[in-house]
C-alpha positions as CSV (number, residue, x, y, z in Angstrom):
1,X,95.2,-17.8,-29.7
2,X,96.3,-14.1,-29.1
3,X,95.9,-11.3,-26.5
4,X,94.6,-8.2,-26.9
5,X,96.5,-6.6,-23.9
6,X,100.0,-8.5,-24.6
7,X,101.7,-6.4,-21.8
8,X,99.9,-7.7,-19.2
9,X,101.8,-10.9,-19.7
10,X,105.1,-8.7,-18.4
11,X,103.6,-9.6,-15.0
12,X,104.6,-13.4,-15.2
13,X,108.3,-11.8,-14.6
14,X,107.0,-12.0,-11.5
15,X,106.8,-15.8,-10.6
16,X,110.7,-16.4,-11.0
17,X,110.9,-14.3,-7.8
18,X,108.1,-16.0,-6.0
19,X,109.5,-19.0,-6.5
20,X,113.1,-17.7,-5.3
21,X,111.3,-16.6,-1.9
22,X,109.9,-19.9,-1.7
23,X,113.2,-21.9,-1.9
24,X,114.8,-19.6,0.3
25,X,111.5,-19.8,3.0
26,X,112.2,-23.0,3.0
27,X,116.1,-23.4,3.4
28,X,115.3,-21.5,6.4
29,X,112.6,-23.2,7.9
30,X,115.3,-26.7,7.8
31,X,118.3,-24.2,9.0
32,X,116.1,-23.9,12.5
33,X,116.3,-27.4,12.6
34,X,120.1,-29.2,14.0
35,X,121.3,-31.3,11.1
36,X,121.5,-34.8,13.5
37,X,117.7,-34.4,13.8
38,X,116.7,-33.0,10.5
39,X,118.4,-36.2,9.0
40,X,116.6,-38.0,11.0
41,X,113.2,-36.4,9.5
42,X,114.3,-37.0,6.0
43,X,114.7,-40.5,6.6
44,X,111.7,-41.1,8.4
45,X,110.0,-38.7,5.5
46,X,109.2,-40.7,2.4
47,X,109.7,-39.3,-1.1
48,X,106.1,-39.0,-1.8
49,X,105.5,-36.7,1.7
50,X,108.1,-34.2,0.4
51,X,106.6,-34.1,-2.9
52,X,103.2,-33.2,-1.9
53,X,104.7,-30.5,0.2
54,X,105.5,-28.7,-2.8
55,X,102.5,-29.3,-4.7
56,X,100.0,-26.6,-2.9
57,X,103.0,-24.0,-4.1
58,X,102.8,-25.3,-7.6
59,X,98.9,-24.9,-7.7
60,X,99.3,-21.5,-6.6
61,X,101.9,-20.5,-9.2
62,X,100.0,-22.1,-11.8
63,X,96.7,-20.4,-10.5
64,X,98.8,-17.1,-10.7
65,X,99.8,-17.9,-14.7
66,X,96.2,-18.6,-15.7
67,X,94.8,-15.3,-13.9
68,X,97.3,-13.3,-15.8
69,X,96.7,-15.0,-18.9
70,X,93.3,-13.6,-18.5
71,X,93.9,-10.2,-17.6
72,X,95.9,-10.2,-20.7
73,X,92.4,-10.2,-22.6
74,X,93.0,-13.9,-24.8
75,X,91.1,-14.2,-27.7
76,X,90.0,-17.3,-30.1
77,X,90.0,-16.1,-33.4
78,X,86.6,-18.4,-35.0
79,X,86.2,-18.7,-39.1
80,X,82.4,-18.8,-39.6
81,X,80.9,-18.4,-43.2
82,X,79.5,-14.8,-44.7
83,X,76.9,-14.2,-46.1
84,X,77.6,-10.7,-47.1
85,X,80.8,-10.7,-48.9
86,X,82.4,-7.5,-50.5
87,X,84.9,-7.5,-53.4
88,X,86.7,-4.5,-54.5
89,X,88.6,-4.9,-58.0
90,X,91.0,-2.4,-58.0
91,X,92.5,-2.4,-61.5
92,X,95.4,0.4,-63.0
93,X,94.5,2.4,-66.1
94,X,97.8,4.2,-66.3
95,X,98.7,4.9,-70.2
96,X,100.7,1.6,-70.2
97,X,97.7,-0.3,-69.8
98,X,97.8,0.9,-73.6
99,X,99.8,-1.6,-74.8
100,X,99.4,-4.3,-77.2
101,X,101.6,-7.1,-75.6
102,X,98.6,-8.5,-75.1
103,X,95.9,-7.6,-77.3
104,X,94.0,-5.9,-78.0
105,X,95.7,-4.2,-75.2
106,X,96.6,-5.0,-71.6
107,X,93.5,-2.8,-70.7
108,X,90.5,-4.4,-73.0
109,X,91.7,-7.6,-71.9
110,X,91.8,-6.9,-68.0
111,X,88.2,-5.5,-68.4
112,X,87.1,-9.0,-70.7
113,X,88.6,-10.8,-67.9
114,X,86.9,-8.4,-64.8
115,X,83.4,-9.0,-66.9
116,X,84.0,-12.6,-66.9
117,X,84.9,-12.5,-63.1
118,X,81.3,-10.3,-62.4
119,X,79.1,-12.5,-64.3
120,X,80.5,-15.9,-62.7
121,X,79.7,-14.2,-59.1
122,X,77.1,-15.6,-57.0
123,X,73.9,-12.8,-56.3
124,X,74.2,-12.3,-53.1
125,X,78.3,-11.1,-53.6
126,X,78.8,-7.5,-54.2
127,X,81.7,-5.7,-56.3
128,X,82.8,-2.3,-56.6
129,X,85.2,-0.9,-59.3
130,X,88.0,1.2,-58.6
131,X,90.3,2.5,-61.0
132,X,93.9,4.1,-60.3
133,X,96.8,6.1,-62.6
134,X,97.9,9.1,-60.7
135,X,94.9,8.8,-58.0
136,X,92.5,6.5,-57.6
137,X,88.6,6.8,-58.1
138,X,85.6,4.7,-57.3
139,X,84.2,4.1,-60.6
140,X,81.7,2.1,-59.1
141,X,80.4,1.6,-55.4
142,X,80.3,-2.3,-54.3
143,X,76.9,-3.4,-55.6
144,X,75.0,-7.1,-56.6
145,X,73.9,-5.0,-59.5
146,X,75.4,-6.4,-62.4
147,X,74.7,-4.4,-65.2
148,X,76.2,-1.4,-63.5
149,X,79.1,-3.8,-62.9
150,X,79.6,-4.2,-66.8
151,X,78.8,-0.8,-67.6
152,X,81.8,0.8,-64.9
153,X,84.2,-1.7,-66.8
154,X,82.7,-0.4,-70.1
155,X,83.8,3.5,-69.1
156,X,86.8,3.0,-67.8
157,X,90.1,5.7,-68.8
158,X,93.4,5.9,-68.5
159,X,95.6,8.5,-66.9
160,X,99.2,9.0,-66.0
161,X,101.4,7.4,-63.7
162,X,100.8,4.4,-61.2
163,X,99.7,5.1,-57.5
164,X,99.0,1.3,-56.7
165,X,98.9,2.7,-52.7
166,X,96.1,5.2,-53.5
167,X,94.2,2.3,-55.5
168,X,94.4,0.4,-52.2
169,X,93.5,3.1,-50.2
170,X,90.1,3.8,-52.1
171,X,89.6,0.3,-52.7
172,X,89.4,0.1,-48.7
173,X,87.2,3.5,-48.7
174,X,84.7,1.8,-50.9
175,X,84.7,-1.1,-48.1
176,X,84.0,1.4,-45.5
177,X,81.1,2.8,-47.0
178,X,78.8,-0.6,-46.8
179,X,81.2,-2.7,-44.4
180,X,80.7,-0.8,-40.7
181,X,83.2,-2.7,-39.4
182,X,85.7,-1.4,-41.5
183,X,87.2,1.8,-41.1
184,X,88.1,4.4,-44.0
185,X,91.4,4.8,-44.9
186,X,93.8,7.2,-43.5
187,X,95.9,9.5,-45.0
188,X,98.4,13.0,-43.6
189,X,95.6,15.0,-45.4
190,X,93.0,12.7,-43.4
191,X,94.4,11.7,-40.4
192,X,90.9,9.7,-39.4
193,X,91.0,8.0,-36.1
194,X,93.2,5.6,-34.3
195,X,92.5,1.8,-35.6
196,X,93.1,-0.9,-33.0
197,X,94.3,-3.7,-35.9
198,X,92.3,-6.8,-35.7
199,X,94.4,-9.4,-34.4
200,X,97.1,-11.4,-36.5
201,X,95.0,-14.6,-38.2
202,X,91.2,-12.7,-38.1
203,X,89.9,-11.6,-41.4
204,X,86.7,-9.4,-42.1
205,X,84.4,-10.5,-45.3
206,X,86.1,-8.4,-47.9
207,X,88.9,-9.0,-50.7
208,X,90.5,-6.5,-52.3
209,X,91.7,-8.0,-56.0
210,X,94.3,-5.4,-57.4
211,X,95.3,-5.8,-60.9
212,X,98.7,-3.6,-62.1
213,X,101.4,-4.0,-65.4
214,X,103.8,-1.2,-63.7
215,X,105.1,-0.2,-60.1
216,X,104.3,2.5,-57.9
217,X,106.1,5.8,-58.9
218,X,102.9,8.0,-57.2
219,X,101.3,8.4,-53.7
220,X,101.4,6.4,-50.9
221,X,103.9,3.5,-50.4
222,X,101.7,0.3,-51.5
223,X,103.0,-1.5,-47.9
224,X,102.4,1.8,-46.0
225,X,98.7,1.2,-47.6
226,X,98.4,-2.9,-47.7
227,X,99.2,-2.0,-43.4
228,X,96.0,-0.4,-43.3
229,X,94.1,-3.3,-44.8
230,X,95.9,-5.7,-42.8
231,X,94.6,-3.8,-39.7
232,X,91.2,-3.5,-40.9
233,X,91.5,-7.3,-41.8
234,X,91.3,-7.2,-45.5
235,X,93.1,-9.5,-47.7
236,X,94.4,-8.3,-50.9
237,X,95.2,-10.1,-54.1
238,X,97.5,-9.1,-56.3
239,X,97.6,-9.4,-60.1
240,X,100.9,-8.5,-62.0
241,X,99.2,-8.5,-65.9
242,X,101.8,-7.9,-69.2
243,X,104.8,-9.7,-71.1
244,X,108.2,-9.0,-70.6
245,X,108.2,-8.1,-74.1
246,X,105.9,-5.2,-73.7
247,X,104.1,-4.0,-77.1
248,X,103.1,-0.6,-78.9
249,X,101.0,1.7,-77.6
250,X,97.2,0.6,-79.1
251,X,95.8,4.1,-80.4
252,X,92.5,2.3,-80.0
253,X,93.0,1.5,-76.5
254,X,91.1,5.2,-75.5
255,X,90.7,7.0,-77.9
256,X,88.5,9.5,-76.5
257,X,91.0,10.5,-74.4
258,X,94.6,11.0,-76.3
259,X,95.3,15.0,-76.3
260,X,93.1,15.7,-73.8
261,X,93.4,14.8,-69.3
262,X,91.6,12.2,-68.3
263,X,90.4,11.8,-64.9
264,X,90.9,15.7,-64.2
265,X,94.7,15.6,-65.4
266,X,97.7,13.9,-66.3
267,X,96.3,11.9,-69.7
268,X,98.5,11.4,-72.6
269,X,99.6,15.1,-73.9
270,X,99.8,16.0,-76.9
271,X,97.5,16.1,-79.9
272,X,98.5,12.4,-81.5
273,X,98.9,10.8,-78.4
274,X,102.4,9.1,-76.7
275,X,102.9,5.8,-79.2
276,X,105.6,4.7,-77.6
277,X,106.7,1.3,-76.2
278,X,105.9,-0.6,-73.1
279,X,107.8,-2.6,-71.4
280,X,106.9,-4.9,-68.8
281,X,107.7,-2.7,-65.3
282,X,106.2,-4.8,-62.9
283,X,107.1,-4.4,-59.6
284,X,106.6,-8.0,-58.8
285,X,108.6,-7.8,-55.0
286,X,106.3,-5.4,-53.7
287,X,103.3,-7.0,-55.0
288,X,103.9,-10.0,-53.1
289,X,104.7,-7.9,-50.0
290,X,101.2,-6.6,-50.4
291,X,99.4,-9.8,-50.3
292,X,101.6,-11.6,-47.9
293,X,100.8,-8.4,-45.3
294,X,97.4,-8.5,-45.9
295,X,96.9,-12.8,-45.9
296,X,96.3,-12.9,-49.9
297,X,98.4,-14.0,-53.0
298,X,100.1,-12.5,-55.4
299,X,99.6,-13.9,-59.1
300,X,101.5,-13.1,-62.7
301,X,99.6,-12.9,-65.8
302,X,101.0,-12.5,-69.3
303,X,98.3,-13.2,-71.7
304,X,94.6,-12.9,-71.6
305,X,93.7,-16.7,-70.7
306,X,96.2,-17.0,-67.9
307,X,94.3,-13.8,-66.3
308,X,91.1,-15.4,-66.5
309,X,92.8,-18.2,-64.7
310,X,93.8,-16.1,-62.1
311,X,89.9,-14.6,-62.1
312,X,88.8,-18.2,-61.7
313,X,91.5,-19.0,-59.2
314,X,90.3,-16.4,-56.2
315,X,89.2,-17.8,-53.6
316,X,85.8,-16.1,-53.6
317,X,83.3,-18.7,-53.8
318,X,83.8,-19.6,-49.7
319,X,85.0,-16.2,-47.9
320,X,84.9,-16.8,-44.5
321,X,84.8,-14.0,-41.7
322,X,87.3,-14.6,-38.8
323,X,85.1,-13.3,-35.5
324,X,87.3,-12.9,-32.6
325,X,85.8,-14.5,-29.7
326,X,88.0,-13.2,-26.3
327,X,87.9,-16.2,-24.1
328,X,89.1,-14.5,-20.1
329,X,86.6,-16.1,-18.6
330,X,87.9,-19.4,-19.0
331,X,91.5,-18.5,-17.8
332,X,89.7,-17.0,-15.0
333,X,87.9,-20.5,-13.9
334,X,91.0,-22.5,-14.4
335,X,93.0,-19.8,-12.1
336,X,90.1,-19.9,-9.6
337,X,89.8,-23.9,-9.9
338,X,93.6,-24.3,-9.5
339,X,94.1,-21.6,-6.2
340,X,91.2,-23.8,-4.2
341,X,92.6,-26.8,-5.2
342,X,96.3,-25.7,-4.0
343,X,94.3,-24.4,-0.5
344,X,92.6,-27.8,0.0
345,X,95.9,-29.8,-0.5
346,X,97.8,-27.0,1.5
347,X,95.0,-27.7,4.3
348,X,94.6,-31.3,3.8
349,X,98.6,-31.8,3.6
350,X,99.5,-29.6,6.4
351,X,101.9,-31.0,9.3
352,X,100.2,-32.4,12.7
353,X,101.4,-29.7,15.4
């Protein structure tokens, strides 16, 4: 259980000084009474009377706890299943996505693996495609069609540098746009408006799966960004793909694309390329912060079978949504239940004049 409005709970504060009040009420309700004859009372009094004196007061205090539990807004937080379920792979084409560690090269086999993923989806899932080096870009909006699927992992380019934030942030853009529950990202260029973060345990129908061979060194922090999914609800998935070794650079890898920028700048430079060597740069620490924010797993890949694996591994064929179900009412019915009960004993209870 949660609350929505957890500072309303600084009103139970209160009760320690109500039941002060009461102690001292009634040390001074037995000093108006001489000590020969109040002895006399609490012998003649059996332990059960002086117990159910008290009890009116506890129903009241207890009444008192369960009204501010619900003005404190609690909510139930209910897993039902979806039937509309959005996954985002979000996958890094920087130039070290080039290399041959794994081969052909970290890059063909992420996309073999994504295709593979796609085609063992169930119809009614849709996918989107984003790609990030520098920036990130929606290749390909969340869709059921999956020829378009193929054809976005067919087409994708690399670029410089690794902004694993900015792939999350566009991965949760490309949410937004078919998921009206979730808002868009936010950014100091775009601001957007205030998000009131779903509360801790309660998911929305959406996975973001983010595949990288490097760490971040553009953009956003990635746990400045995997903070805005958690607050929208989305769970992300995080894939660290390449050898320690590293490998060549694979002059096959994009061809297209050596000497000239890809993606509107930053590609390789130069008229032959950059064939140097990669190295395996993963940033494996914040990768797991990622997913542990956001209620997903990180995962380590270093061949092409072991990232099918992890493909097969998601836990996409039973995405649940968590509805949060706010549940004052019944707080209010237990206050109101316990106060008349603690009248009708203080009534029923009360000393013959």
């Amino acid at each position: 259980m949660d609350v929505l409005w957890p500072t309303s709970l600084l009103f139970l504060v209160a009760l320690p000084i109500l039941v002060i009040a009461y102690v001292r009420a009634q040390r001074g309700r037995r000093s108006g009474v001489r000590y020969s004859s109040l002895s006399l009372v609490r012998d003649a009094l059996p332990g059960p009377s002086r117990l159910r004196r008290h009890l009116p007061f506890v129903g009241f205090l207890l009444a008192l706890v369960a009204l501010i539990v619900a003005f404190a807004r609690p909510v139930a937080i209910l897993s039902v299943p979806s039937n509309q379920t959005t996954i985002v792979l979000a996958i890094d084409v920087s130039r070290s996505m080039c290399s041959s560690d794994i081969p052909p090269s970290r890059l063909v086999a992420a996309e073999q693996a994504a295709e593979s993923f796609v085609q063992s989806q169930g119809s009614a899932t849709q996918i989107g495609i984003v790609a990030f080096s520098g920036f990130g870009e929606v290749v390909q909006a969340p869709t059921s069609d999956r020829q378009l699927l193929l054809a976005a992992l067919a087409s994708l380019a690399t670029g410089r540098r690794t902004a694993i934030g900015t792939g999350l942030l566009t991965s949760i853009d490309a949410i937004s746009e078919i998921d009206p529950n979730v808002a868009p990202s936010s950014t100091d260029a775009r601001p957007g408006n205030p998000v009131i973060p779903v509360p801790q345990g309660a998911y929305a129908p959406d996975i973001v799966v983010l595949l990288t061979d490097g760490a971040n060194n553009a953009g956003p922090l990635p746990i400045d960004a995997a903070q805005q999914a958690a607050d929208r609800g989305i769970r992300v998935y995080t894939i660290g793909f390449g050898t320690a070794e590293g490998g060549d650079f694979d002059p096959a890898c994009a061809p297209q694309f050596i000497g000239r920028e890809p993606f509107g700048g930053g590609g390789f430079g130069g008229s032959g390329g950059n064939q140097g060597s990669f190295r395996r740069g993963i940033d494996e620490d914040t990768l797991k912060q990622v997913a542990d924010a956001t209620g997903g797993k990180y995962y380590p890949a270093e061949s092409a079978d072991q990232l099918k694996q992890v493909f097969a591994q998601l836990p996409t064929n039973l995405i649940t949504k968590h509805e949060v179900v706010e549940i004052s009412v019944g707080f209010v019915g237990i206050g109101a239940a316990l106060a008349g009960l603690a009248f009708l004993l203080g009534r029923a209870w009360r000393p013959l004049p």
